[in-house]
FINU-554450 format. One record per residue (C-alpha): z, y, x; chain. Coordinates in Angstrom, 2 decimals, padded with zeros to 5 digits. Last residue first. Layout:
// residues N
<site zz="Z" yy="Y" xx="X" mol="A"/>
...
***
This chain:
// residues 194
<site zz="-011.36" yy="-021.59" xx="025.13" mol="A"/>
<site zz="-010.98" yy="-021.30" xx="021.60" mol="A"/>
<site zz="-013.50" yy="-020.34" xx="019.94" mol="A"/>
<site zz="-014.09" yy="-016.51" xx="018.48" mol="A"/>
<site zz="-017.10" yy="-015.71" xx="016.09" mol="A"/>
<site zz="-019.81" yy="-013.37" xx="017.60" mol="A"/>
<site zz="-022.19" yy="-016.07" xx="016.25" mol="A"/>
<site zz="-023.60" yy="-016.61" xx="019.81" mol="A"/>
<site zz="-021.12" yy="-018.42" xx="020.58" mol="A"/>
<site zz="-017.40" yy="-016.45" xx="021.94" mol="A"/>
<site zz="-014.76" yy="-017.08" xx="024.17" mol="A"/>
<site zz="-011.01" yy="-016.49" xx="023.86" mol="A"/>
<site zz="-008.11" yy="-015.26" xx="026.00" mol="A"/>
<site zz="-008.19" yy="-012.29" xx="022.94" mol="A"/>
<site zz="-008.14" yy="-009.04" xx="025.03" mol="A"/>
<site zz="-009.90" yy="-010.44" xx="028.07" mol="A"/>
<site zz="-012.89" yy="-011.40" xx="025.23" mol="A"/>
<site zz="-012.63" yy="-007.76" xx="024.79" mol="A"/>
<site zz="-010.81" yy="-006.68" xx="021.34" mol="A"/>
<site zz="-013.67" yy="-005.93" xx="018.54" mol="A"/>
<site zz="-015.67" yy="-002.51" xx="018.24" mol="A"/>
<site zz="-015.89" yy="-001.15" xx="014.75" mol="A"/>
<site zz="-018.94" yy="-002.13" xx="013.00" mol="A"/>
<site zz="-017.87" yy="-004.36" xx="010.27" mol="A"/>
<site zz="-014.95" yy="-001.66" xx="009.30" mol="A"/>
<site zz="-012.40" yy="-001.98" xx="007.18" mol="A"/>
<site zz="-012.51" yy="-006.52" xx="006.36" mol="A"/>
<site zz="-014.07" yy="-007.65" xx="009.67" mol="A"/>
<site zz="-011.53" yy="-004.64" xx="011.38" mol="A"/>
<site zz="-009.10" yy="-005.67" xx="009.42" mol="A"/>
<site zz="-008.95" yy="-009.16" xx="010.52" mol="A"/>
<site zz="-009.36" yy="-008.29" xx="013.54" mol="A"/>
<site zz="-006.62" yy="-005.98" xx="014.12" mol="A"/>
<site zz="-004.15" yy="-008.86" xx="012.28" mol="A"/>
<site zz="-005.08" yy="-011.23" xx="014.97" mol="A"/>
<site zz="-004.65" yy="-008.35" xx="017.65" mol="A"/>
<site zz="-001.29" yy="-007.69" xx="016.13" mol="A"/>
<site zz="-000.15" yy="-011.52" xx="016.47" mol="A"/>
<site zz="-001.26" yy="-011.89" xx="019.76" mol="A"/>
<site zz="000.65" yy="-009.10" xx="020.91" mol="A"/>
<site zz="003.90" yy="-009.86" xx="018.96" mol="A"/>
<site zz="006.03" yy="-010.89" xx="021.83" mol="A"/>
<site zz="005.11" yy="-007.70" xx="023.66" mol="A"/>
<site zz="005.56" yy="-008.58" xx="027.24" mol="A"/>
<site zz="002.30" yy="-009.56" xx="026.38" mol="A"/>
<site zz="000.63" yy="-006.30" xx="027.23" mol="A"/>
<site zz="001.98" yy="-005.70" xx="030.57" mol="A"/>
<site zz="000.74" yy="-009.70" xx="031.62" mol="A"/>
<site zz="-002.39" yy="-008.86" xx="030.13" mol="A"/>
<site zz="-002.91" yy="-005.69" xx="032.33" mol="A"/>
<site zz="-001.83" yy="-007.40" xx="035.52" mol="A"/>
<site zz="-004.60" yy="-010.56" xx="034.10" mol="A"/>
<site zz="-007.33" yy="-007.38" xx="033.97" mol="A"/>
<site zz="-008.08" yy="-005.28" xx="031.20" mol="A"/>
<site zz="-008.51" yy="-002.16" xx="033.03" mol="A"/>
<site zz="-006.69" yy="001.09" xx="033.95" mol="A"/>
<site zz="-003.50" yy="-000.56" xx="035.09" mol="A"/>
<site zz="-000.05" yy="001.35" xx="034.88" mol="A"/>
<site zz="-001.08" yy="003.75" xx="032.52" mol="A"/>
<site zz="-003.39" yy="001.19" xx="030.68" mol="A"/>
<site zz="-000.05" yy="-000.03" xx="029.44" mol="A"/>
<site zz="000.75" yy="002.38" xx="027.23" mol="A"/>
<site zz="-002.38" yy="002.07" xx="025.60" mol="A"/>
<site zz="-002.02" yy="-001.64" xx="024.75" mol="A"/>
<site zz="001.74" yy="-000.47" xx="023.83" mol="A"/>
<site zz="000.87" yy="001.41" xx="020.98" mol="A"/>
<site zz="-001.63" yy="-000.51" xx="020.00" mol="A"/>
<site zz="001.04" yy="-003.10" xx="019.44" mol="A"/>
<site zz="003.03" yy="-000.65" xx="018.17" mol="A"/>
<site zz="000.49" yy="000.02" xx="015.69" mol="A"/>
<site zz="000.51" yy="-003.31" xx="014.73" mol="A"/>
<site zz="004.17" yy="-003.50" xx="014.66" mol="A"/>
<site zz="004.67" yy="-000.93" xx="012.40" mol="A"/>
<site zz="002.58" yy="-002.19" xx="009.23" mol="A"/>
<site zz="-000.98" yy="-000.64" xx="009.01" mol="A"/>
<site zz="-001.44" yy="002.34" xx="006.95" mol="A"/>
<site zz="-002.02" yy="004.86" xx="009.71" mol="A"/>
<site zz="-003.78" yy="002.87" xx="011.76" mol="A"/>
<site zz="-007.39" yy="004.07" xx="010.75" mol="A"/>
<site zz="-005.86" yy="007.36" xx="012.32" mol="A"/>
<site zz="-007.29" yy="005.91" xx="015.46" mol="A"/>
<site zz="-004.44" yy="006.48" xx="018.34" mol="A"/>
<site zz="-005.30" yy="008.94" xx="021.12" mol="A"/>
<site zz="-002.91" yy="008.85" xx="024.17" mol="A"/>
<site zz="-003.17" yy="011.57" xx="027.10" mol="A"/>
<site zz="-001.97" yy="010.79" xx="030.57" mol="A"/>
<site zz="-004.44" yy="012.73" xx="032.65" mol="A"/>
<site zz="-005.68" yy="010.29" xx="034.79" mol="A"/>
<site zz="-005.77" yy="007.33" xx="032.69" mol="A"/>
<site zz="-007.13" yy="009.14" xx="029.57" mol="A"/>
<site zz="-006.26" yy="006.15" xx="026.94" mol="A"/>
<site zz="-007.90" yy="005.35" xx="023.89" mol="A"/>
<site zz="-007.32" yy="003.53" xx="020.40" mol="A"/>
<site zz="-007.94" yy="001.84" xx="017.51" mol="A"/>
<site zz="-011.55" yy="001.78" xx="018.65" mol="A"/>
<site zz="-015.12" yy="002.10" xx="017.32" mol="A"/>
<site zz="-014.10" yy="004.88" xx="014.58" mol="A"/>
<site zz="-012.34" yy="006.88" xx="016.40" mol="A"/>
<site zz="-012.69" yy="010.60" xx="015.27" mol="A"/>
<site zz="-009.77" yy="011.35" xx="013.56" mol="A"/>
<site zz="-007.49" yy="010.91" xx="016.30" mol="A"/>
<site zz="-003.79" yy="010.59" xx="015.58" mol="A"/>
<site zz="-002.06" yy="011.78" xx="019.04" mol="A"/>
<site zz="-000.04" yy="010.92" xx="021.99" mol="A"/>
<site zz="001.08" yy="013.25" xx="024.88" mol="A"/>
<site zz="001.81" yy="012.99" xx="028.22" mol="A"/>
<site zz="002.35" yy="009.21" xx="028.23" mol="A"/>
<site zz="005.63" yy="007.65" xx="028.44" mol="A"/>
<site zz="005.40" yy="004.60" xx="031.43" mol="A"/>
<site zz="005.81" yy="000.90" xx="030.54" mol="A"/>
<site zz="009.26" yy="-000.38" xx="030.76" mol="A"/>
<site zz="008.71" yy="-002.70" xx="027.62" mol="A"/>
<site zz="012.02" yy="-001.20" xx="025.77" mol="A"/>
<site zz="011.48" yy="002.19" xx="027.20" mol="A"/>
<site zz="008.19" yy="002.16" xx="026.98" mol="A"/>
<site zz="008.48" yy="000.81" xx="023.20" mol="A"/>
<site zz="011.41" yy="003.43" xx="022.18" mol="A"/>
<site zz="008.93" yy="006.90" xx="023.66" mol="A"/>
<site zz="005.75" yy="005.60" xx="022.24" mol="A"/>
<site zz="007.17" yy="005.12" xx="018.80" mol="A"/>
<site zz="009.28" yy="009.04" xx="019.01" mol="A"/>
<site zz="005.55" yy="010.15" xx="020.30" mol="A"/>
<site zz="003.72" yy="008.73" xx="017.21" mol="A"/>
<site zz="006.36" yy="010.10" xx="014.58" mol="A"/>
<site zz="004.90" yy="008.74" xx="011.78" mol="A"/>
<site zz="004.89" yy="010.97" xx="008.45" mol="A"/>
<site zz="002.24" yy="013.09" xx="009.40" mol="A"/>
<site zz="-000.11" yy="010.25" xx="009.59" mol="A"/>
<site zz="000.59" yy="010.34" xx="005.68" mol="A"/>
<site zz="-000.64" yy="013.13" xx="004.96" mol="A"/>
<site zz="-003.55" yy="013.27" xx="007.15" mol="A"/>
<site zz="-004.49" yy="009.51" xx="005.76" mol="A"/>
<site zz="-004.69" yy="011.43" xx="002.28" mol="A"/>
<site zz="-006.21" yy="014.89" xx="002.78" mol="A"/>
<site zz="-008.93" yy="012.29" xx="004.55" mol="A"/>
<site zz="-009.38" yy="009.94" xx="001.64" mol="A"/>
<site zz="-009.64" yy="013.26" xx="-000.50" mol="A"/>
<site zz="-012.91" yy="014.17" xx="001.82" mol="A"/>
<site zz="-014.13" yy="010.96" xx="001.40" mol="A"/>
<site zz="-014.19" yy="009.94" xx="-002.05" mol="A"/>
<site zz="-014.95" yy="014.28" xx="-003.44" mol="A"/>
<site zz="-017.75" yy="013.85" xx="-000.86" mol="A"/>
<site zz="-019.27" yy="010.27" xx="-002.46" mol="A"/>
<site zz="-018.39" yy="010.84" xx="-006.32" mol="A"/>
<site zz="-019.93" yy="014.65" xx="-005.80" mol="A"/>
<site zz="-023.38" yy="013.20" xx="-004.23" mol="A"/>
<site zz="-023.56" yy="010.15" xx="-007.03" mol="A"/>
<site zz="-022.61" yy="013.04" xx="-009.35" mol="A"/>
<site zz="-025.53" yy="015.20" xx="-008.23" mol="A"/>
<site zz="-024.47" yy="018.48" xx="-006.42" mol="A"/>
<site zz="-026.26" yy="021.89" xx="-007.78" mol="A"/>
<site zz="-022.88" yy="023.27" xx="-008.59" mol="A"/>
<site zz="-021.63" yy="023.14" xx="-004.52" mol="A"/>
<site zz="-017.94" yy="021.34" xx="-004.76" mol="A"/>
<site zz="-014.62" yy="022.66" xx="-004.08" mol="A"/>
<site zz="-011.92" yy="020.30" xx="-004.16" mol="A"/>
<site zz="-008.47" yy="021.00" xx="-005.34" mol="A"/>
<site zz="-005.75" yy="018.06" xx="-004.59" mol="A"/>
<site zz="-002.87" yy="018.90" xx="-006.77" mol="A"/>
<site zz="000.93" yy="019.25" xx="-005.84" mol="A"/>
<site zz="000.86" yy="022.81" xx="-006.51" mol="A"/>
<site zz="-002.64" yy="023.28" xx="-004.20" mol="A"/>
<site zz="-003.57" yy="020.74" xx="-001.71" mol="A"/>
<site zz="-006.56" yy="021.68" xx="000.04" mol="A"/>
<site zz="-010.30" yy="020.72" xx="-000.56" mol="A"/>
<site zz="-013.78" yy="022.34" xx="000.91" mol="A"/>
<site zz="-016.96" yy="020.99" xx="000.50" mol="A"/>
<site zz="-019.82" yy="023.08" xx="002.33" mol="A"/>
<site zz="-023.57" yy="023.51" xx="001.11" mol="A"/>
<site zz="-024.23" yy="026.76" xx="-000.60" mol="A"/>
<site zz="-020.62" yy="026.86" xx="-002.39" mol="A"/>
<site zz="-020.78" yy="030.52" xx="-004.61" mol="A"/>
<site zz="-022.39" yy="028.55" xx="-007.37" mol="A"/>
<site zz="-018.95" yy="026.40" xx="-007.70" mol="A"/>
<site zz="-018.57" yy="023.11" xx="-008.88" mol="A"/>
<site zz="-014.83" yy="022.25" xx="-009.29" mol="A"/>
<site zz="-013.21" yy="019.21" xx="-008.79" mol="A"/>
<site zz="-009.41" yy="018.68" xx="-009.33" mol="A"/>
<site zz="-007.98" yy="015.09" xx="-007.96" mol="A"/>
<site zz="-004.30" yy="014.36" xx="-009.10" mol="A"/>
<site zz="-002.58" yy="013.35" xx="-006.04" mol="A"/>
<site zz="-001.35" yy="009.60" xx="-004.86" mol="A"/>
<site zz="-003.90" yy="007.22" xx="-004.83" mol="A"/>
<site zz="-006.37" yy="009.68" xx="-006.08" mol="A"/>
<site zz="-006.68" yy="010.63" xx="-009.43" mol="A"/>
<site zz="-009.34" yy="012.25" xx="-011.49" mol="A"/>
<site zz="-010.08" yy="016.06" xx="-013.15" mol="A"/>
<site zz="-013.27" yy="017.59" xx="-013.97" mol="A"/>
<site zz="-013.35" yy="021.59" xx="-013.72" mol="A"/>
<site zz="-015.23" yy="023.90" xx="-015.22" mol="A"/>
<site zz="-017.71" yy="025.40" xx="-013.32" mol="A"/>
<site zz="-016.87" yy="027.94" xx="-011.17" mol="A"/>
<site zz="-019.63" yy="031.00" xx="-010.56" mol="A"/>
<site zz="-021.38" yy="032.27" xx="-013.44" mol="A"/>
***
């Protein structure tokens, strides 16, 4: 024997297709197949194990889908006009942030946005957006970086809404620097107002 019948679920937006398979040692493996999202799953996997990789790995078919539908570069290119920050030499979804939203390679020009982002509304990421851009011009989070930042009128509305999600997304994610916010925090990692 080597496929296992298959059970069938629903993701947010595909129908889900499992299917144990003797010939899967240890991988997972899913891909989109006819408008269904086909995951391959070893036969000896438990169904807490199967619930938790078939979760995940359609979560990421998911957020890749969709990232592909925002033109990162297109946003970066209206805001620095628009904010006259400098275009970066590339910008990209990263899968692999999970402590920031984003990062920027000051000498090199490169732009990674946290694919966390993805389902945010448009002028959060733009605000991240443009807190990226601006490290182009200054590399740190100094008052010259502020001032670049808040010529965004909704800067301090997008870092509220960033940390919000990130006590709601992800409690371990890395909050905005104290510089970020213009606020000081107690000991309860809880912003006051300064």
């Amino acid at each position: 024997m080597t496929d296992i019948p298959s059970t069938k679920r629903m993701s947010t937006r595909y129908p889900v297709e499992v299917i144990r398979s003797d010939r899967r040692i240890k991988t997972v493996s899913a891909r989109i197949v006819e408008g269904v999202i086909r995951v391959r799953i070893p036969s000896w996997m438990s169904s807490e194990e199967e619930d938790r990789f078939v979760t995940d790995i359609v979560e990421r078919i998911e957020v890749q889908r969709r990232s592909n539908g925002i033109d990162l570069e297109g946003r970066a290119r209206v805001l620095a006009r628009k904010f006259d920050l400098p275009l970066p030499a590339s910008i990209r979804w990263s899968k692999t942030q999970r402590q920031r939203w984003g990062s920027c390679s000051t000498h090199s020009g490169h732009i990674r946005i946290s694919d966390r982002l993805v389902d945010v509304p448009p002028w959060v990421l733009d605000h991240v957006i443009v807190h990226e851009l601006a490290h182009l011009v200054v590399p740190n989070h100094s008052a010259a970086f502020d001032a670049l930042v808040q010529r965004n009128p909704r800067a301090e509305r997008a870092i509220g809404y960033l940390m919000a999600l990130n006590d709601r997304v992800d409690p371990v994610a890395e909050l905005p620097t104290v510089a970020d916010l213009a606020v000081q925090s107690d000991d309860s990692g809880l912003p006051q107002a300064g």
